[in-house]
C-alpha positions as CSV (number, residue, x, y, z in Angstrom):
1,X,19.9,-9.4,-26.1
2,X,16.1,-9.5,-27.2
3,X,13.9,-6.7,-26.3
4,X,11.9,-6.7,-23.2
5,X,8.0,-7.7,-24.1
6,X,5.7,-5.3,-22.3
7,X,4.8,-6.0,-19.1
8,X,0.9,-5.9,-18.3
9,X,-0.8,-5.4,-15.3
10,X,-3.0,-8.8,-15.7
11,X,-2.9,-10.5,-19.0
12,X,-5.6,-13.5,-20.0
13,X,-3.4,-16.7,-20.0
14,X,-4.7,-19.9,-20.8
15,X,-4.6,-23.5,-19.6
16,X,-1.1,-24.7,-21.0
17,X,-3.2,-28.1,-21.8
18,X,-5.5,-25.9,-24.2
19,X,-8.0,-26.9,-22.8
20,X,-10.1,-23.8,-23.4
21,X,-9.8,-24.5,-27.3
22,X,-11.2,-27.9,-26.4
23,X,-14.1,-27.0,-25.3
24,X,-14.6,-24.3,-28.0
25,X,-14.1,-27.2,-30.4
26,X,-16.5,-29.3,-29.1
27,X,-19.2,-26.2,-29.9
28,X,-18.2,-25.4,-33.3
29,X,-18.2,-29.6,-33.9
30,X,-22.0,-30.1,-32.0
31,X,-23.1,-26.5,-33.5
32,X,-23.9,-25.0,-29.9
33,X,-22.1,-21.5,-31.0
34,X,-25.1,-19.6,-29.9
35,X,-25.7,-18.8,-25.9
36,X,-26.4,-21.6,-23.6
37,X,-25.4,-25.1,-24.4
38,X,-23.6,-27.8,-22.6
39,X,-20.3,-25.6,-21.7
40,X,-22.6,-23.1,-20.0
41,X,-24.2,-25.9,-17.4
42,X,-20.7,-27.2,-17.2
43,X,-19.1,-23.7,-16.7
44,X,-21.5,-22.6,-13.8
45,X,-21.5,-26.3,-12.2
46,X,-17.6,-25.9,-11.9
47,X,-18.0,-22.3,-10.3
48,X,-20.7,-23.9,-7.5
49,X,-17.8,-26.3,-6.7
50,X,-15.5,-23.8,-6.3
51,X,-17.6,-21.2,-4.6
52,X,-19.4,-23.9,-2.5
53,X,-21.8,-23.0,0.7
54,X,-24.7,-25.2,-1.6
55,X,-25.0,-21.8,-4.1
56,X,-26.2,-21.7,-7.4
57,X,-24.8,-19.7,-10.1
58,X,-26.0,-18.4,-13.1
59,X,-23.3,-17.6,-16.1
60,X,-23.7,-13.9,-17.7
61,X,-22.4,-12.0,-20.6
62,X,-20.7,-9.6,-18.2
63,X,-20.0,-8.9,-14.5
64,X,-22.1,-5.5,-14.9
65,X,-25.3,-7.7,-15.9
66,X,-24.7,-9.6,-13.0
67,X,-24.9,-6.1,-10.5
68,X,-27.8,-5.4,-12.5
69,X,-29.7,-8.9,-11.9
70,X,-28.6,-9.0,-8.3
71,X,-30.5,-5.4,-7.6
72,X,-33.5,-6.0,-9.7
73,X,-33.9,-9.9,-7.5
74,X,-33.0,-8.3,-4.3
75,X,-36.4,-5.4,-5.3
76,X,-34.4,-2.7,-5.9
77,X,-36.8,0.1,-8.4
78,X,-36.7,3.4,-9.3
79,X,-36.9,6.0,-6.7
80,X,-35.0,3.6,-4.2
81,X,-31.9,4.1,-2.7
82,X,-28.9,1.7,-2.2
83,X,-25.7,1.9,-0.4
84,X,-22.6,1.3,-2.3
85,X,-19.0,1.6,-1.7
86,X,-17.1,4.5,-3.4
87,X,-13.9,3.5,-3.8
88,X,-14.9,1.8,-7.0
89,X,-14.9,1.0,-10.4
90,X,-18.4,2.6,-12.1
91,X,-19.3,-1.5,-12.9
92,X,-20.8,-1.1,-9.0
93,X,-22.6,1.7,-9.7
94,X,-24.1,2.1,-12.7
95,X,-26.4,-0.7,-12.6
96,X,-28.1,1.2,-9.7
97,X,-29.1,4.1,-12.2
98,X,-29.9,1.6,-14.3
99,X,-33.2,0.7,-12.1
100,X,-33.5,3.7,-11.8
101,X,-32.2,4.4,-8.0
102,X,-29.8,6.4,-6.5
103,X,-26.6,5.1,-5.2
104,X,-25.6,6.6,-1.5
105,X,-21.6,6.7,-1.7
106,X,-19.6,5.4,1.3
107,X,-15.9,6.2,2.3
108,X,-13.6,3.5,2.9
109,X,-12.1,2.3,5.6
110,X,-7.9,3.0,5.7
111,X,-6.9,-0.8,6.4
112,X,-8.8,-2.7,3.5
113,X,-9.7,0.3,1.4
114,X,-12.9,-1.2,1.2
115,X,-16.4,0.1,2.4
116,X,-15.9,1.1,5.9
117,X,-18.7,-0.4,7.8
118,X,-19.3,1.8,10.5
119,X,-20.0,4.9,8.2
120,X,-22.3,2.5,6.5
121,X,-24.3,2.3,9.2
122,X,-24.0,5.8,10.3
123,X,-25.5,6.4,6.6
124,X,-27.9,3.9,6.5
125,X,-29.7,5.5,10.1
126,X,-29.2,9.1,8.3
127,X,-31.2,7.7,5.1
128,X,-34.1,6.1,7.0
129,X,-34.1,9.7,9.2
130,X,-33.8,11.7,5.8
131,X,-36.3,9.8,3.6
132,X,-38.5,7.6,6.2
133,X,-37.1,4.5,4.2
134,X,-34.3,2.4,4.6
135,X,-31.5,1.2,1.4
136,X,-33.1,-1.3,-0.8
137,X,-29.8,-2.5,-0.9
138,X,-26.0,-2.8,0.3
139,X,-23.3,-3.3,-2.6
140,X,-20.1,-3.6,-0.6
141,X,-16.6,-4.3,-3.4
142,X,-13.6,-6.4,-3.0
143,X,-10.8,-3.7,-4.1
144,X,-8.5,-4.9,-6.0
145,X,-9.4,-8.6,-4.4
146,X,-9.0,-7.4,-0.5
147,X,-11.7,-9.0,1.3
148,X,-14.2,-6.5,3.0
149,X,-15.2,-7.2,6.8
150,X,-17.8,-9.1,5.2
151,X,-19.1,-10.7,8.8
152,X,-19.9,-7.1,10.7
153,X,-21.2,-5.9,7.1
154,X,-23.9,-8.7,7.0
155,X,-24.6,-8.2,11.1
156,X,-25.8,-4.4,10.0
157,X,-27.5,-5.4,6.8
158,X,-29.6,-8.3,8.8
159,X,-29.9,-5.8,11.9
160,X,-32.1,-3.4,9.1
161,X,-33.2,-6.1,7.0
162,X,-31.2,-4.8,3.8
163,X,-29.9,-7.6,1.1
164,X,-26.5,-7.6,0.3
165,X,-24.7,-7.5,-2.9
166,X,-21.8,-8.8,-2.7
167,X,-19.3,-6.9,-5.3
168,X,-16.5,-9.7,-5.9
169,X,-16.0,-9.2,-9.5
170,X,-12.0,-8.4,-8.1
171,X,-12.3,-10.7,-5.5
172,X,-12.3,-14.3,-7.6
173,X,-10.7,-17.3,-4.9
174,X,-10.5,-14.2,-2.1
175,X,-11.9,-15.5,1.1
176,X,-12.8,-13.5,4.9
177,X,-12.4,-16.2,7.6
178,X,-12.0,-19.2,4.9
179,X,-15.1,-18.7,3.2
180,X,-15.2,-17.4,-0.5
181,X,-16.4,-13.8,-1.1
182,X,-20.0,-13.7,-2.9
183,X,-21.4,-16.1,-0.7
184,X,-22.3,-14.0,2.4
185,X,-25.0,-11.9,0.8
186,X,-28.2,-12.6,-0.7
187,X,-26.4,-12.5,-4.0
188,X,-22.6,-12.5,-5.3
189,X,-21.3,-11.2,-8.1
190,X,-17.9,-12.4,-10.1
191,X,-16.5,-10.9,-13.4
192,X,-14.6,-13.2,-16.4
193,X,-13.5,-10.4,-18.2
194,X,-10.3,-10.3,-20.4
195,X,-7.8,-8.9,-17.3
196,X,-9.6,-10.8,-14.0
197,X,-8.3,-13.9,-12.1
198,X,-9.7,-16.2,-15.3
199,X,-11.5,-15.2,-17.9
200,X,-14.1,-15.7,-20.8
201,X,-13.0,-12.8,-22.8
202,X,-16.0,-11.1,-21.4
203,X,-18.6,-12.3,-19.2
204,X,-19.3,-12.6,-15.3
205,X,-21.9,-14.6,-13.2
206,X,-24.7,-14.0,-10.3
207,X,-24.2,-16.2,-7.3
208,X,-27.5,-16.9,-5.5
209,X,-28.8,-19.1,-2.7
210,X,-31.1,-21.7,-3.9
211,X,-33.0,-22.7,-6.5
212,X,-35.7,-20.6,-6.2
213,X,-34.0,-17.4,-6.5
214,X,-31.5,-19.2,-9.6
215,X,-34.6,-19.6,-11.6
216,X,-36.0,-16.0,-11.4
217,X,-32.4,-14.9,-12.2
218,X,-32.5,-17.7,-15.0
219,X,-35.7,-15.7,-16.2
220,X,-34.4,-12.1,-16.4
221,X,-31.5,-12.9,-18.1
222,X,-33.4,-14.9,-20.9
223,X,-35.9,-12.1,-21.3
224,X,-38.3,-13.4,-19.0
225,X,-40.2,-15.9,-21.4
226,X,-43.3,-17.3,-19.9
227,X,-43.8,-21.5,-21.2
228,X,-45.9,-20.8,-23.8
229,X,-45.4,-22.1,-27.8
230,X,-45.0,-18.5,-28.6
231,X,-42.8,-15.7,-27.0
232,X,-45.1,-14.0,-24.3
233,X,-43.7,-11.3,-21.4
234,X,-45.6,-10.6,-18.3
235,X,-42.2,-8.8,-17.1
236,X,-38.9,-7.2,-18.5
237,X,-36.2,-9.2,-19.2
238,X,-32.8,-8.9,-20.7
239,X,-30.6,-10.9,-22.8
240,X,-28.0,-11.1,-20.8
241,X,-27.1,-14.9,-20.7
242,X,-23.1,-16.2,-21.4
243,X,-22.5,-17.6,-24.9
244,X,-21.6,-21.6,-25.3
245,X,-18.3,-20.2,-26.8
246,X,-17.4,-18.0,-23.8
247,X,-18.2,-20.6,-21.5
248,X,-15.8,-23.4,-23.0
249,X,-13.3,-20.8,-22.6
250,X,-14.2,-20.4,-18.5
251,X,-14.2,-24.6,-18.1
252,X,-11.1,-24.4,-19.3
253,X,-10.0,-21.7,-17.2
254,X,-11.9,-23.5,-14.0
255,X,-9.0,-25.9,-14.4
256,X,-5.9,-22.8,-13.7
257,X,-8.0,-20.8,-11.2
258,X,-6.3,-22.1,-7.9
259,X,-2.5,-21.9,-9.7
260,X,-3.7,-18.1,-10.7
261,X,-4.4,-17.1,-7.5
262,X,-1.3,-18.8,-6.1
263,X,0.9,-16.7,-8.6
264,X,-0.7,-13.2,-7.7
265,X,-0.3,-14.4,-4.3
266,X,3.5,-15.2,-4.7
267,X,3.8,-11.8,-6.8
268,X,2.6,-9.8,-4.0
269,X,4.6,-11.3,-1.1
270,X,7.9,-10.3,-3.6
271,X,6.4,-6.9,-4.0
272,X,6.8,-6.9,-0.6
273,X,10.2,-8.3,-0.6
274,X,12.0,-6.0,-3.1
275,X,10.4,-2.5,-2.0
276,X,10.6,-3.2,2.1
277,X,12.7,-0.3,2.8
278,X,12.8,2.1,-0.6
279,X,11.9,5.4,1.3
280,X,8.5,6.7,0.4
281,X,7.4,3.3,-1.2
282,X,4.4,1.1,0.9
283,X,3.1,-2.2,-0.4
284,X,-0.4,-1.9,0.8
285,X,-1.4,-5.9,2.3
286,X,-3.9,-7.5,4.2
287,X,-4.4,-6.7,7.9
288,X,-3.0,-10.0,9.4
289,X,-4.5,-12.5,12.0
290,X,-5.9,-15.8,11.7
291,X,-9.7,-17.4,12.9
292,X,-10.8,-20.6,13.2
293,X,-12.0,-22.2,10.2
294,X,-15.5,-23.3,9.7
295,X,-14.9,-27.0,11.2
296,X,-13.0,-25.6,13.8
297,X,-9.7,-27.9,12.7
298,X,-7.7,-25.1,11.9
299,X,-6.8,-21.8,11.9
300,X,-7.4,-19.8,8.7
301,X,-6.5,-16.0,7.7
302,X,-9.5,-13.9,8.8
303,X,-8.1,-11.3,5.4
304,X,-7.1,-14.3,2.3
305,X,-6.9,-11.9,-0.8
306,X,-6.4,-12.8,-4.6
307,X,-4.3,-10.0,-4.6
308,X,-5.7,-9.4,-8.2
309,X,-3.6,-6.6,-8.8
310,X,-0.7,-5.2,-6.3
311,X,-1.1,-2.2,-5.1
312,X,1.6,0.2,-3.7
313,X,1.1,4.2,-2.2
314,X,3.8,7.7,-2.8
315,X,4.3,9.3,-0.2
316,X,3.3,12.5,-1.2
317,X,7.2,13.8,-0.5
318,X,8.9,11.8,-2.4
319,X,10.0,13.0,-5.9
320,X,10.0,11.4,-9.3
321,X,12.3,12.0,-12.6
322,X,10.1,14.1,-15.0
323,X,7.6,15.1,-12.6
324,X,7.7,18.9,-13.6
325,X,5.9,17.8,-16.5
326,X,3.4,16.1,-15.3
327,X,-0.3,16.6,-16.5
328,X,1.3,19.5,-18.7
329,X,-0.2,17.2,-22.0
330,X,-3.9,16.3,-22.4
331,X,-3.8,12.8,-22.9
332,X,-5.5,11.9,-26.6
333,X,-6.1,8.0,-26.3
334,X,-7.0,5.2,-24.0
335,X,-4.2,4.8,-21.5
336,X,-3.4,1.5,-20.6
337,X,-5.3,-1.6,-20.6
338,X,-8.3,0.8,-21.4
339,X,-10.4,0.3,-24.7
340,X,-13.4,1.4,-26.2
341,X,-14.3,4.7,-27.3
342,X,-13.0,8.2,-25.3
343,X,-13.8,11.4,-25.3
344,X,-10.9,13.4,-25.3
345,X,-10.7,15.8,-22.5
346,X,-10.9,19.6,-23.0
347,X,-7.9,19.9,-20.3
348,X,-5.3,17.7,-19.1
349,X,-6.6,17.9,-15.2
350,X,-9.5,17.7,-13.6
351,X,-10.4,18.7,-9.5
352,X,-9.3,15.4,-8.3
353,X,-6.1,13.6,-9.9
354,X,-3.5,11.7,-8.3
355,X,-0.4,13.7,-7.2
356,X,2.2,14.4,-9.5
357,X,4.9,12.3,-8.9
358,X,2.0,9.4,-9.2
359,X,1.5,10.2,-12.8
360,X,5.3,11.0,-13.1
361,X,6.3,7.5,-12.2
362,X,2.9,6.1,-14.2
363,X,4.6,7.9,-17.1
364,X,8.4,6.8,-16.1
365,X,7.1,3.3,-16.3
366,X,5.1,3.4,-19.5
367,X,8.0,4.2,-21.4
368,X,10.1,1.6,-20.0
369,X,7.7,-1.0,-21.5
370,X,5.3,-1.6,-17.6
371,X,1.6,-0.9,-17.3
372,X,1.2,0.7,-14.6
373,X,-2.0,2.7,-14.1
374,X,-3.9,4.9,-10.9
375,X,-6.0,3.8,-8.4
376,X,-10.0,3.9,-9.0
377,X,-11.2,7.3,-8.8
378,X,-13.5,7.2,-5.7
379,X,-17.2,7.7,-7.4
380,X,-18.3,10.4,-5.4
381,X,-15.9,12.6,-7.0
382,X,-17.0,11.5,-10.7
383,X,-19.0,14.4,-12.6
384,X,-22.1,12.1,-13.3
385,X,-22.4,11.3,-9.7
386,X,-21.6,14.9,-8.0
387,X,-25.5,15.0,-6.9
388,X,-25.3,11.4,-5.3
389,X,-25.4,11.7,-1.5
390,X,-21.9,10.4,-0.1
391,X,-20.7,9.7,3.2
392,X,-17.4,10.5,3.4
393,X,-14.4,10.0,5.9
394,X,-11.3,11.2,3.3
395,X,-9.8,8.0,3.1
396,X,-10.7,7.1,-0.7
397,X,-10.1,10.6,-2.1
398,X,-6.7,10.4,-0.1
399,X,-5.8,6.9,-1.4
400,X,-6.6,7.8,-5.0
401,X,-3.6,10.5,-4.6
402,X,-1.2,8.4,-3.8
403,X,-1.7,5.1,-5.1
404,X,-1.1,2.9,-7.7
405,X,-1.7,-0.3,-9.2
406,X,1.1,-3.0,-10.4
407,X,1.4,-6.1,-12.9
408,X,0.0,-9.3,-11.5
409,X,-0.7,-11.4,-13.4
410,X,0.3,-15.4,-14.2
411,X,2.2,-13.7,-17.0
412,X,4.3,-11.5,-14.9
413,X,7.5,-13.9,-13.9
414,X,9.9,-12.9,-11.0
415,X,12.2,-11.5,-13.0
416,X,9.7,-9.0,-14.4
417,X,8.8,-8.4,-11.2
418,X,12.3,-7.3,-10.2
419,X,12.7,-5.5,-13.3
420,X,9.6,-3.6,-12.2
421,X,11.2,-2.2,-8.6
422,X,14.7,-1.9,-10.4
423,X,12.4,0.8,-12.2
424,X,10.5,2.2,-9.4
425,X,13.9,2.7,-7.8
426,X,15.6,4.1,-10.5
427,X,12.6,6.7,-10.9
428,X,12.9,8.4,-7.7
429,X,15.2,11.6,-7.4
């Protein structure tokens, strides 16, 4: 019997008509290897198809440029303030530091996991009472693909006259009442890197509304040339615009996105399947219910996630083989899909970790060959944000300590899948 490959939580997989190395091709044959080119126009004209609502969208070298564009067009500047979700990966965040503001941290809400949009507003009114200003800005996030409740979060926004943007970099193909996430806001953001719904090994794009606001995002990402035979700058811009190379590499993708989604989708609902009953096990899902679509011809699912990567909680009872040592070893490299340079920590915990049998069945399924890895680690209990005013209800923090994230992606087959909860079982005491 062969050995098991590893199983990943979302591995890039291209079009099995290679269709991604025909577009490359046709770059290293015409010489358009440097950013822009044809495959770039032809890379962001397949995304307005798929995104739709009349949107333009501008191809980027990564999703974080594309948070960092939509704040700078929506006016965000240093000294303002901007309401973002905390259950998050620092992608959200960081660009608002970047600009020089200050990111006001908001709990989650326990159904979605995603910003909970009453405390939003609750935080917004304490803001404009605290500072005599309102937010600049609203960056609400797709966790993990779940839609957020994007209809009352726009009804606040426009009640105070704050722009939205729209953190879908998880939430590729997810849609709230049949309508694709990063089109409510002013802006939308998507990501293309290597482990999302499709990919361009790294790269992302800013969704925008017309053609005005596309061309002043054009401009910042092309450092902000002015038309004149020699390079002249009346603002600051940034070269942040998507290669010709990485872009052959998305058309081809554009071609696989709706059978991508469609698999994480049919991975999830057997999630469901196989660990419906296993005491102290929960498959988180979408809340369920259906709307009217847009035309009124049907009924669509108010919550239609991606389901980019599954999701399940530990109940905080339930015991896992080896979880006596957990935490007892600092850990000395990246763990998981993680790359890049570390620092290596000066202890193996920290004042906020999941619970122990989460790590102890992380661990358990490491060595039998599955990435498995934590939850996001809400942001208002990261060190370089401990000053950052935060609006909390417990539900993030208390998420983080139980939960954990499961393969997904169009690699992971059913039988991996069972393979996976034949583990899980086999881990608990």
């Amino acid at each position: 019997m062969s050995e098991r490959k590893r199983i990943y939580l979302c591995l890039a997989h291209m079009s099995e008509a290679g269709l991604e190395q025909k577009y490359i091709k046709e770059a290293f044959d015409t010489n358009w290897v440097v950013p822009l080119g044809p495959n770039v126009n032809g890379f962001e004209k397949d995304l307005e198809e798929f995104v739709g609502q009349n949107k333009r969208v501008v191809a980027l070298s990564a999703g974080t440029a594309a948070v960092h564009l939509g704040l700078l067009a929506a006016g965000v500047k240093a000294g303002d303030e901007v309401i973002v979700q905390s259950f998050t990966f620092c992608a959200s965040t960081h660009p608002i530091t970047y600009l020089g503001a200050t990111p006001i941290l908001v709990d989650s809400e326990p159904d979605t996991w995603n910003i909970d949009p009453e405390l939003m507003e609750a935080a917004i009114k304490d803001r404009i009472a605290k500072t005599g200003k309102k937010p600049a800005a609203i960056v609400p996030v797709a966790l993990y693909g779940m839609p957020y409740k994007a209809d009352r979060i726009m009804e606040i926004a426009n009640k105070y006259g704050i722009p939205v943007v729209e953190d879908a970099a998880e939430g590729m193909g997810s849609r709230y009442k049949g309508q694709v996430l990063g089109t409510f806001g002013k802006y939308g953001v998507l990501s293309f890197n290597g482990n999302k719904m499709i990919t361009t090994s790294g790269g992302g794009a800013l969704v925008t509304n017309n053609e005005e606001e596309w061309r002043e995002i054009m401009m910042y990402a092309t450092q902000y040339r002015e038309s004149y035979p020699y390079y002249q700058h009346e603002k600051i811009g940034f070269n942040y615009r998507m290669s010709n190379i990485c872009a052959g590499i998305g058309r081809g993708q554009m071609t696989v996105v709706n059978e991508h989604i469609a698999h994480h989708k049919h991975v999830q609902a057997l999630y469901e399947e196989l660990l419906a009953g296993v005491p102290g096990i929960a498959v988180h899902s979408q809340p369920k219910g259906h709307t009217d679509s847009t035309d009124n011809t049907d009924k669509v699912p108010v919550f239609d996630s991606n389901y980019w990567l599954c999701t399940i909680t530990l109940d905080p009872s339930l015991r896992i083989k080896g979880q006596e040592n957990a935490y007892k070893t600092i850990v000395q490299g990246a763990v998981g899909g993680a790359a890049g340079v570390i620092h290596v920590a000066d202890s193996a915990t920290t004042d906020c970790q999941p619970n122990d049998n989460v790590e102890a069945l992380r661990v358990w399924m490491d060595q039998a060959g599955i990435e498995a890895r934590p939850l996001w680690k809400p942001m208002h209990k990261q060190p370089c944000y401990k000053d950052a005013p935060a609006y909390l209800n417990g539900v993030s923090e208390a998420m983080f300590k139980i939960g954990m994230c499961l393969p997904a992606g169009p690699y992971v087959k059913d039988d991996d899948v069972r393979y996976i909860v034949d583990c899980i079982k086999n881990a608990i005491v």
